[in-house]
C-alpha positions, 0 to 999 in steps of 0.5 A: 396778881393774875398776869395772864392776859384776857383775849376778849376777841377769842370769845364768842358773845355768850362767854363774854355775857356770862363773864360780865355776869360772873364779873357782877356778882363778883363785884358785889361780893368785893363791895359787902367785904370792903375789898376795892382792890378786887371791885376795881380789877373786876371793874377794868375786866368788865370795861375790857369786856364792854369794848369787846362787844362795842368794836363787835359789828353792829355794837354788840353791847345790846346783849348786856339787856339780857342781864337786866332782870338778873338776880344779882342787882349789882349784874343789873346796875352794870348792864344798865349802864352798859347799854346807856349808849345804845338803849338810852329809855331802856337803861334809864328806867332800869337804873331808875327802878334800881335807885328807888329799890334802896338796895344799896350800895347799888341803888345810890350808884344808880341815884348818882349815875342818874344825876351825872346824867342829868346835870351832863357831867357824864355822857353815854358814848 
């Protein structure tokens, strides 16, 4: 296992887009090889990156936007729920388009983030 430990406060926005980015098609890579252990590390990195950007003045988590016409649709489906806080329409209709795509498996966990939405289960902050 890695030990170095990731300074998120060193890096300017655009690495920390880049890294999300990285991180995505990563995941992507690890959910096609069944390899959960590597999707959940990246996951946890991609969380950290999140908290980053949201401590950032002014709520930088905006950026994630620019990942959502990525050609990666996993990059897609985690920058749509990165932005569920702070551009509620817009990320809505993005994980919306994904889950009608049936590119899975990230078009059911569109569906299912969707329906977590709408029942309440799950409440963007």
């Amino acid at each position: 296992m890695n030990s170095k430990k990731i300074h998120f406060s060193e890096q300017s926005d655009g690495q920390l887009l880049a890294r999300a980015a990285e991180i995505g098609v990563a995941q992507d890579d690890a959910l096609l090889g069944n390899e959960i252990s590597r999707f959940n590390r990246l996951f946890d990195e991609l969380m950290g990156i999140e908290e980053e950007l949201r401590a950032r003045p002014g709520d930088r988590r905006r950026l994630f936007m620019e990942l959502y016409e990525h050609r990666n649709m996993q990059v897609r489906l985690n920058s749509a729920k990165a932005t569920l806080a702070i551009a509620p329409q817009q990320a809505r209709a993005l994980l919306e388009w994904i889950a009608a795509s049936k590119h899975n498996p990230q078009a059911g966990d569109a569906g299912m983030c969707l329906w977590f939405l709408d029942e309440g289960i799950f409440v963007p902050d």
